[in-house]
KOLVEXNU-669154 format. One line per 5 residues: number of its first residue (from 1); their letters; for each residue x, y, z of C-alpha. Coordinates in pm, whole numbers. Layout:
% KOLVEXNU-669154
NUM = a = X:Y:Z; ...
***
This chain:
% KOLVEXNU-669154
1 = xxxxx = -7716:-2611:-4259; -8002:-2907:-4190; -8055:-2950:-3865; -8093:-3321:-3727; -8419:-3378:-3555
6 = xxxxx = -8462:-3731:-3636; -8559:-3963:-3334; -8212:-4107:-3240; -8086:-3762:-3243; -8317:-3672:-2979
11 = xxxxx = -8274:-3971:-2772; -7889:-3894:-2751; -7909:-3507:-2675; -8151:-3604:-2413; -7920:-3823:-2247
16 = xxxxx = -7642:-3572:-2328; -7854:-3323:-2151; -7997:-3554:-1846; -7609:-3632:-1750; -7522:-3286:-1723
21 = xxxxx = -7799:-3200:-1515; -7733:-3530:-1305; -7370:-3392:-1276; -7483:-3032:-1195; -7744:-3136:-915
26 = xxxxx = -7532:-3463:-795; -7196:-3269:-748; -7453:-2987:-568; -7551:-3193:-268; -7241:-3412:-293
31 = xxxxx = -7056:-3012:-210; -7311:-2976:35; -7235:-3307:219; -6882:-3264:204; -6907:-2955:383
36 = xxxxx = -7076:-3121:624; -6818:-3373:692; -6532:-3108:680; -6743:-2926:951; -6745:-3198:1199
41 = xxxxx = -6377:-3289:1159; -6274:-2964:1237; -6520:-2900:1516; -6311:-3196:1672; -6010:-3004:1652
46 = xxxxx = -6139:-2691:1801; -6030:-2491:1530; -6101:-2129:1502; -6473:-2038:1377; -6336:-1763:1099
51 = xxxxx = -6117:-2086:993; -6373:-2308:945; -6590:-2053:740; -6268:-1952:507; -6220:-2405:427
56 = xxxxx = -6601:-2367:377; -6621:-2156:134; -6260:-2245:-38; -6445:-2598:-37; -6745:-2476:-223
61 = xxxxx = -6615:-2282:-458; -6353:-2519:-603; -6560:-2784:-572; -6869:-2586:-791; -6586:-2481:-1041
66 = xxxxx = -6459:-2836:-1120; -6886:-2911:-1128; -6956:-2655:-1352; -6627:-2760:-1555; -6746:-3139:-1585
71 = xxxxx = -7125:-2992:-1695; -6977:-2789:-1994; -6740:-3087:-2098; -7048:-3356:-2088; -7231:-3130:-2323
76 = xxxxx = -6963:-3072:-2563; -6833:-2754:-2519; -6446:-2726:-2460; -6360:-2600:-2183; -6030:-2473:-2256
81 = xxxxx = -6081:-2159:-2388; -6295:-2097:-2118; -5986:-2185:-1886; -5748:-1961:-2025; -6007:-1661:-2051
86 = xxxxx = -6059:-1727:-1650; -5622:-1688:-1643; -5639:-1439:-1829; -5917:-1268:-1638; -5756:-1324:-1297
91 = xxxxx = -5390:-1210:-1373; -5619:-882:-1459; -5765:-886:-1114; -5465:-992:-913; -5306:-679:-1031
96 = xxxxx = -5573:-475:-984; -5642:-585:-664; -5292:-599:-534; -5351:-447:-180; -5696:-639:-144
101 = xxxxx = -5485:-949:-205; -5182:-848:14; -5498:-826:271; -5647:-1206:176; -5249:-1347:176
106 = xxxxx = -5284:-1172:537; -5595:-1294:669; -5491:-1670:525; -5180:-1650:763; -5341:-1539:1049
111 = xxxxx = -5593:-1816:1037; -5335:-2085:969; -5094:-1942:1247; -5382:-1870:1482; -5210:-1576:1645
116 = xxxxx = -5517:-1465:1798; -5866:-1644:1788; -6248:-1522:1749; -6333:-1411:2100; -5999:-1310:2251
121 = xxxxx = -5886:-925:2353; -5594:-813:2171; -5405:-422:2123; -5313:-427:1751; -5221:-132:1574
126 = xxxxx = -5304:47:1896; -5661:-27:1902; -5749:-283:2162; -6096:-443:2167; -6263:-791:2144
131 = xxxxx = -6193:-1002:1792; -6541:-1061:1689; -6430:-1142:1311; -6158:-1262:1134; -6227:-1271:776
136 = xxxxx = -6022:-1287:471; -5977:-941:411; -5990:-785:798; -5984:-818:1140; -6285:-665:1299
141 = xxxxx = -6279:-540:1682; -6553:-456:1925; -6425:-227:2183; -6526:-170:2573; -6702:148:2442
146 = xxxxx = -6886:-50:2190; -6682:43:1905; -6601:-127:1580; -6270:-139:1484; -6177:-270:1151
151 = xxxxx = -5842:-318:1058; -5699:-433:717; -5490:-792:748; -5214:-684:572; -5148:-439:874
156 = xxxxx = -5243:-685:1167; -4982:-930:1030; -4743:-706:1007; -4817:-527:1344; -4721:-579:1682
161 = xxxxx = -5018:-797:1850; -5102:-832:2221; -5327:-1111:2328; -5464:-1089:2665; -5659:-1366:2702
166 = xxxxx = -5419:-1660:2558; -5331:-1742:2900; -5594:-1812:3171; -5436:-1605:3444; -5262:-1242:3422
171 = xxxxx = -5091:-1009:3695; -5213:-695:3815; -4995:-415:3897; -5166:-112:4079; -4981:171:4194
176 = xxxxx = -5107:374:4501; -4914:732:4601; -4957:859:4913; -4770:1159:5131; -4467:1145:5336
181 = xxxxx = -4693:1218:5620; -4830:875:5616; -4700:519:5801; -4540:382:5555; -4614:25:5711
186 = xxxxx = -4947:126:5823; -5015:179:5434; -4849:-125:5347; -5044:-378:5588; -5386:-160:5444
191 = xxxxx = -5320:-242:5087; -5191:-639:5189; -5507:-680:5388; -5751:-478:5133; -5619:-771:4867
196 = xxxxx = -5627:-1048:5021; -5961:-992:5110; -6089:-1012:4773; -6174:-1359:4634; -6077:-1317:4294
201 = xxxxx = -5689:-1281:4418; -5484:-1577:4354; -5314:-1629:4732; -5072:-1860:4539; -4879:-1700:4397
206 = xxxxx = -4882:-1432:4649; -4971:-1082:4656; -4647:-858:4652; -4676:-525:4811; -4411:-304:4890
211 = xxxxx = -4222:60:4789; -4130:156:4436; -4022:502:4411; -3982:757:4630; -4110:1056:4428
216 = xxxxx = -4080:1456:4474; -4434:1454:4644; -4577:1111:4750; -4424:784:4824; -4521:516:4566
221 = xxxxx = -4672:154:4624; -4685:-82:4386; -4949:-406:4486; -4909:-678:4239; -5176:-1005:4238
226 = xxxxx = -5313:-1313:4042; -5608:-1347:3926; -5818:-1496:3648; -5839:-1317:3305; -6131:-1319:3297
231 = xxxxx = -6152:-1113:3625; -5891:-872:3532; -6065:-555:3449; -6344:-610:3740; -6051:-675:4028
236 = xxxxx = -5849:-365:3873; -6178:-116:3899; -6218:-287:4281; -5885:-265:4451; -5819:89:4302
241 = x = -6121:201:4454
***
């Protein structure tokens, strides 16, 4: 076969090849700057950080794909067989990776229904801890004894969930036993005064103090107060002291 290396054929394969590359570098930063944009939209909406990073890169990788795509078909190479080799390819995957992708569909719903957010403390699967990531494949928890806790997302939305911080107060219930010996409204007025003493203690609504069970060996109290959620675990080690 002769090869064409006259002058005009040179010209055109260098334009061929310049729009490609204009196409590949071009679409780069024009990815880059939509990204950008995306970013500040949703930082007006106060949307959950693991959220944002999931449209990032969903954003970047489509948007390099159809790039990529456009490069091929500008130099002449169909890009149809290339298509049906990437089906192909991920109809292979999806079954292989089954569970992993049970796991993504999971971590896509939790974003979208924002059960929980980046930050909050939550009991799921009977772990409880601090979410410090929510990613496409798990939920990762930090707990009080400086544990990490990762748990797959096709359990956590399927699991029961408890969020205790989506609300910016909480009620504490302490329960004190003491003998039969003792005043029972002496004990009461100690426990009233010891909690309304304390600052973090919400005096509206009230403190409630009063008997809850008379037991085989002590007579049970039960204090219950308002406070902050964010002063929930200090105010519980406080008052039971």
């Amino acid at each position: 076969m002769k090869l064409d290396f006259s002058a005009d054929r040179l010209i055109s394969m260098g334009i061929i090849l310049l729009k490609a590359i204009i196409i590949l570098v071009a679409g780069h930063y024009i990815t880059l700057f939509l990204i950008k944009l995306m970013k500040r939209s949703l930082n007006r909406i106060n949307i959950d950080i693991s959220l944002e990073k999931f449209f990032e890169k969903a954003l970047y990788i489509t948007l390099h794909i159809i790039i990529i795509l456009s490069t091929l078909s500008t130099l002449g190479i169909s890009t149809s067989g290339l298509l049906a080799a990437l089906s192909a390819a991920a109809v292979a995957v999806a079954l292989a990776l089954k569970d992993s992708l049970s796991s993504i569909a999971g971590g896509i719903i939790l974003l979208l229904t924002r059960r929980f957010q980046t930050g909050d403390y939550v009991c799921i699967n009977g772990e409880s801890g601090n979410v410090v990531q929510i990613d496409m494949m798990h939920t990762v928890l930090k707990t009080l004894d400086n544990r990490h806790v990762v748990i797959p997302n096709s359990i956590v939305v399927n699991s029961q969930v408890v969020d205790y911080s989506s609300e910016e107060t909480r009620r504490l219930d302490l329960t004190f036993s003491v003998s039969y010996d003792n005043d029972t409204e002496a004990v009461k007025r100690v426990i009233t005064d010891t909690v309304l003493a304390d600052s973090a203690v919400f005096k509206d609504p009230a403190p409630f103090v009063g008997i809850t069970e008379y037991a085989a060996s002590s007579v049970d109290f039960t204090a219950q107060v308002w406070c902050k959620t964010s002063d929930y675990l200090s105010l519980s080690f406080r008052l039971r002291e």
